[in-house]
C-alpha positions in Angstrom: 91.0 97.3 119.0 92.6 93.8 118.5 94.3 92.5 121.2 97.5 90.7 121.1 95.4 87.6 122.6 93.0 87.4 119.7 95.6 88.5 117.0 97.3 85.1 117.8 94.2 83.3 118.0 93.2 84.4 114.5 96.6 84.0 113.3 96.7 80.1 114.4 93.2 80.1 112.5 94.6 81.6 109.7 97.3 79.6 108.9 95.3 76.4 109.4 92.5 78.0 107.3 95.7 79.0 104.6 96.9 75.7 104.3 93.8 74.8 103.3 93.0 76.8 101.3 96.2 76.4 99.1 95.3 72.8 99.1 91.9 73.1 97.6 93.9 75.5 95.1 92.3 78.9 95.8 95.8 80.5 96.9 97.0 83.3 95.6 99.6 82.5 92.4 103.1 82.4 93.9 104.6 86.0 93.2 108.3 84.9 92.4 109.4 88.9 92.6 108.2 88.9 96.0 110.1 85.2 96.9 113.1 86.3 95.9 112.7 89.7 97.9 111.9 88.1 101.3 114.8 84.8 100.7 117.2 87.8 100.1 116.0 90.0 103.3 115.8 86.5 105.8 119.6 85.8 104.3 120.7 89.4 105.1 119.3 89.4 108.6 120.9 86.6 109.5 124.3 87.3 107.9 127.1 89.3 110.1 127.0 92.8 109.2 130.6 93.1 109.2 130.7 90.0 106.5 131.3 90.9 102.5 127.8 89.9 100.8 127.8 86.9 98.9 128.9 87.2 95.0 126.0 84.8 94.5 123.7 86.9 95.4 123.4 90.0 92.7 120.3 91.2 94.0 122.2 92.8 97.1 125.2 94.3 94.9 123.9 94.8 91.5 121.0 97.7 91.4 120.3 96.4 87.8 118.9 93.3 89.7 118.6 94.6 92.5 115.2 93.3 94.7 115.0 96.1 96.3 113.7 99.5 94.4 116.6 102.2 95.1 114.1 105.4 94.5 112.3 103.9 97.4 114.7 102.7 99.4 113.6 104.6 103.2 115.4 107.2 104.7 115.7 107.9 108.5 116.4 111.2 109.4 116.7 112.4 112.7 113.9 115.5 113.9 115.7 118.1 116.2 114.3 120.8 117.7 116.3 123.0 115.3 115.0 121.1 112.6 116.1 118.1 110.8 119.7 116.3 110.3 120.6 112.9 108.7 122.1 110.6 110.8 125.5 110.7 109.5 125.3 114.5 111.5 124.7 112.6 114.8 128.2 112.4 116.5 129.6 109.6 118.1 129.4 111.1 121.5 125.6 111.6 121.5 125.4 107.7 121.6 125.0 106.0 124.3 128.0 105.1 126.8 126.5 101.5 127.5 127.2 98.2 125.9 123.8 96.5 125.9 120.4 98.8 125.4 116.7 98.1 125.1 115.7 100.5 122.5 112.0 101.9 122.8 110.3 101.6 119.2 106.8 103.7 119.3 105.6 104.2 115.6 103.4 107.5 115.2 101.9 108.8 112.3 102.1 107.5 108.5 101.4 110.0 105.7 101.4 109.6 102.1 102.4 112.2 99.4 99.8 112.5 96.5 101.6 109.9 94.5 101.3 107.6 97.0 98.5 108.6 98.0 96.8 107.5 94.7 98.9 103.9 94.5 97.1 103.4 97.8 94.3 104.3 96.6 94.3 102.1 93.8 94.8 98.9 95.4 92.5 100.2 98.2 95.2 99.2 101.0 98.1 99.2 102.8 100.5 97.5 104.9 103.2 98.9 107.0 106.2 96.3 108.5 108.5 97.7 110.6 111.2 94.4 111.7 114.2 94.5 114.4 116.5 91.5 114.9 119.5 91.5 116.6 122.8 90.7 115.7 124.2 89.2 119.2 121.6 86.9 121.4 120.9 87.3 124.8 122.8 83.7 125.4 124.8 82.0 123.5 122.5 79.0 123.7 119.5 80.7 121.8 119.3 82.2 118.4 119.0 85.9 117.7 115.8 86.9 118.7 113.3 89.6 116.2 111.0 91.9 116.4 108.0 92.6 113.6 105.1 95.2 114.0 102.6 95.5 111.3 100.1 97.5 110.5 97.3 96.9 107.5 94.4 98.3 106.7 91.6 98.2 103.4 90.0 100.7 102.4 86.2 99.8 102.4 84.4 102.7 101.7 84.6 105.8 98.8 83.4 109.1 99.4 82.7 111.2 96.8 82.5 115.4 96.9 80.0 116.9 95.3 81.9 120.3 95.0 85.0 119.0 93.6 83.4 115.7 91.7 86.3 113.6 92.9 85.8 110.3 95.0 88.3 109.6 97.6 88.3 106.4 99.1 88.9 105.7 103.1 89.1 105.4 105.8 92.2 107.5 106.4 95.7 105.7 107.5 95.2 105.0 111.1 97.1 106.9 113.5 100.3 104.1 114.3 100.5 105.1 117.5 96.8 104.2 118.3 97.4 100.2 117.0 99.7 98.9 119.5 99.0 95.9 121.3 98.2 96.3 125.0 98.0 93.7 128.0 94.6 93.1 127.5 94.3 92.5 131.3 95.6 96.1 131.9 94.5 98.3 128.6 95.2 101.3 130.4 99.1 100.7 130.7 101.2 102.5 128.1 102.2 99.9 125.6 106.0 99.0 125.5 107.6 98.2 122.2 110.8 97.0 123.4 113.8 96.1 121.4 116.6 94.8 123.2 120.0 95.5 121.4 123.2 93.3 122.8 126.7 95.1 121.7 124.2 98.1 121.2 123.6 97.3 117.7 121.0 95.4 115.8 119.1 95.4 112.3 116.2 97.1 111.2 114.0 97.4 108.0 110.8 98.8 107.3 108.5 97.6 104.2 105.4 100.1 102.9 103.7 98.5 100.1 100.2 99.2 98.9 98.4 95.9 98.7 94.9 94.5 98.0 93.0 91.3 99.6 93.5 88.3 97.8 90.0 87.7 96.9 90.6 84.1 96.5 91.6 83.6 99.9 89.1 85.7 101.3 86.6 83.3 99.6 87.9 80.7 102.0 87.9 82.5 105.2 84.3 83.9 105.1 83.4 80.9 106.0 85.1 80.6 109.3 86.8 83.7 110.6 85.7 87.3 110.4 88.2 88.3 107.6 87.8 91.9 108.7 90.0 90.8 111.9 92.2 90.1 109.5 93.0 92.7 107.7 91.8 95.8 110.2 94.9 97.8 111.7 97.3 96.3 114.2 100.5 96.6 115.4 102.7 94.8 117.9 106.3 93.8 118.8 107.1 90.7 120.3 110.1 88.8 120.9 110.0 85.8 118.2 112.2 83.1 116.4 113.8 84.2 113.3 112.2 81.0 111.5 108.6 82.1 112.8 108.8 85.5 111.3 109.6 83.9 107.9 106.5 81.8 108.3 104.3 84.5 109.4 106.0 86.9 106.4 104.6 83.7 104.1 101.3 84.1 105.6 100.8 87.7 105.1 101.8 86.8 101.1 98.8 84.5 101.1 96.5 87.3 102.4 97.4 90.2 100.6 98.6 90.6 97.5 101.5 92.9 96.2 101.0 95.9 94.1 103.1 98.6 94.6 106.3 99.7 96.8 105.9 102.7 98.9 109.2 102.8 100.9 111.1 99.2 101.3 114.4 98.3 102.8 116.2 95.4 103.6 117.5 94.8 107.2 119.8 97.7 108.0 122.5 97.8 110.5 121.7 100.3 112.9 124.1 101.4 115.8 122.7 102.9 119.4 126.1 102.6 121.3 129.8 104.0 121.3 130.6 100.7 121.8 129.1 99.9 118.8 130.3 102.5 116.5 133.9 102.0 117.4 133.5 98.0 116.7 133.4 96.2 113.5 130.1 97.6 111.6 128.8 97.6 108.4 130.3 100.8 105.9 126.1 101.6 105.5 125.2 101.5 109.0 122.7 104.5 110.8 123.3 105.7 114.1 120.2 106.2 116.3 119.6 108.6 119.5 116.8 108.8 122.1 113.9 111.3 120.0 111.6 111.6 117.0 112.8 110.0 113.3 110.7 109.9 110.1 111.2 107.4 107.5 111.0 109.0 104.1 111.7 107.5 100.3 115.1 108.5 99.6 113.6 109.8 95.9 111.6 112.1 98.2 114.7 113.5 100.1 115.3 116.0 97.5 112.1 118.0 98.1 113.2 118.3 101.8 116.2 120.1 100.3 117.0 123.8 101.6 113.4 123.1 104.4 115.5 120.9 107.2 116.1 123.6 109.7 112.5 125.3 109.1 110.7 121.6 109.6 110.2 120.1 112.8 107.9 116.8 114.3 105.2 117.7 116.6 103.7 114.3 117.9 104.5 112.8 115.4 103.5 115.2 112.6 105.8 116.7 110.3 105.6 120.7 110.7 107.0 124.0 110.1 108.3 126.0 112.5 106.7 129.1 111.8 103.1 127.3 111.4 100.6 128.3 113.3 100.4 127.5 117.1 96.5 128.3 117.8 95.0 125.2 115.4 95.3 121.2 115.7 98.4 119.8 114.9 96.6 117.6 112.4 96.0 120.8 110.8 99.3 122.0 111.2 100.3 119.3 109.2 98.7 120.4 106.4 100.9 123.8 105.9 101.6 124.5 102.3 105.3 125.2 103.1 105.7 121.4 104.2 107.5 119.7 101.1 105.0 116.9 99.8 106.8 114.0 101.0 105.6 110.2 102.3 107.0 109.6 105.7 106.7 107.8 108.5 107.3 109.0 112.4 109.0 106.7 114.8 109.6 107.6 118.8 112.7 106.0 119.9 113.9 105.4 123.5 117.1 104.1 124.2 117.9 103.0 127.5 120.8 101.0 128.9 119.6 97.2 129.5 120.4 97.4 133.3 118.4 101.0 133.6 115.2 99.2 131.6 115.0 96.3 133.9 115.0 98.4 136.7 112.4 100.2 135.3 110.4 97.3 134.8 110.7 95.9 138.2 108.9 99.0 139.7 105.7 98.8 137.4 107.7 101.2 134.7 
């Protein structure tokens, strides 16, 4: 497993070994679909949610231009244990009574439908991005603060069945939960994705694109870094500058290249507090409780349709509630009656700020 220590040190390399390799010209072609995407995403996560969007900007208002693919636009939905709701059903009382929260952000499980599946396939990776930034600081003498997790993978190796004469490549998508940086002094300790929300309301987007390594690149960085540290799975939050993520986001264009949009999203206003939800907030904004959500392509939502109250998430696994309780959950995943959909599972955790930092301060 990577370690947040040694992903930084490979990132530093990186970036050095980047810049020169664009300078000795073997960087990727600039992908102006892609530029456009992340100036529009940076603009939105810094602009006040309450704010009209700019008439400059079409790619926000117009879904004829829009940068963002509206069949794929993800989802969250809220797992019960009656079933499943969309958030719009979670009422304003179920949020919390505090002003300022840390929210708890522990991705699980990532599983792709058969369409998916294949794109995947195809380019022979993916990468997952799951961002928070808030929309109030800490102190008014430092910037918003954000949050990215990512999580990558290539698939290396092709298996092929004899009995069906099919090759499937792999490995499998990693289990999220398994990637998440720990203290590499203390390995052992649960890891602790921690978002801290002032006004009980931030931003958050999450980006699943199939992608393949840009060969070029990789040329390059044989020659000095393991590339396979590179691209094998992580995934970490930490607390960074708005203008760092947009450097590291420029970095991750140099080593993989685009190829096809699984579930994308720009920066979404998300509300965790009363406080919150009766203040100014934006007419598109999701509310969010303590419990299990999956992310799912909102072209997908229709095969959910009539199969909320029979599906539940088990660890992260997407279920039916009259599967079978005697095999693996894995394999209770794969019911029939489960509607083929790509999702994602995220574990959230919201805590008030002054209940978190006690916790902390006993070893919590």
């Amino acid at each position: 497993m990577i370690t947040r220590r040694s992903f930084f040190q490979d990132v530093a390399l990186l970036s050095a070994l980047a810049a020169l390799a664009e300078k000795e010209g073997y960087a990727q072609a600039n992908d102006e679909s892609m530029s456009k995407f992340w100036d529009a995403y940076f603009s939105e996560a810094t602009r006040d949610p309450t704010a009209p969007l700019s008439r400059g900007d079409p790619s926000l208002t117009d879904p004829n231009k829009s940068l963002v693919d509206p069949n794929k636009k993800a989802q969250l939905i809220h797992a019960t244990k009656d079933g499943l709701r969309y958030p719009d059903a979670i009422a304003d009382s179920e949020l919390r009574s505090d002003s300022d929260v840390v929210v708890t952000v522990n991705p699980e499980h990532f599983r792709p439908a058969p369409d998916d599946h294949k794109a995947i396939s195809k380019s022979k990776g993916c990468q997952i991005r799951l961002d928070w930034v808030q929309i109030r600081p800490i102190m008014n003498l430092i910037a918003p603060m954000a949050w990215s997790g990512l999580a990558a993978w290539s698939l290396e190796k092709a298996k092929y069945d004899p009995k069906t004469k099919k090759t499937t490549w792999g490995p499998n998508p990693p289990n999220l939960r398994d990637l998440d940086f720990r203290d590499p002094n203390d390995p052992n300790a649960p890891p602790h994705n921690q978002v801290i929300l002032m006004g009980g309301g931030g931003r958050m987007a999450l980006n699943v694109r199939a992608v393949s390594v840009n060969q070029r690149l990789q040329s390059v960085l044989d020659r000095s870094v393991r590339y396979s540290s590179i691209v094998a799975p992580f995934f970490g939050f930490a607390p960074l500058a708005i203008p760092a993520l947009r450097a590291f986001t420029d970095l991750l264009g140099a080593v993989f290249n685009h190829e096809a949009v699984i579930m994308n999203s720009m920066p979404l206003h998300v509300l965790a507090t009363q406080d919150a939800k009766k203040g100014a907030h934006a007419t598109s904004s999701v509310k969010i409780v303590s419990g299990e959500f999956i992310a799912v392509p909102i072209d997908q939502t229709a095969n959910l349709k009539g199969n909320l109250d029979k599906l539940r998430v088990v660890d992260g696994w997407l279920v039916h509630q009259d599967g079978r309780q005697d095999v693996p959950i894995e394999q209770r995943a794969q019911d029939s009656r489960i509607p083929e959909v790509t999702y994602m599972s995220i574990a959230f955790t919201v805590q008030s700020l002054a209940e978190a930092q006690k916790q902390k301060s006993k070893g919590g």
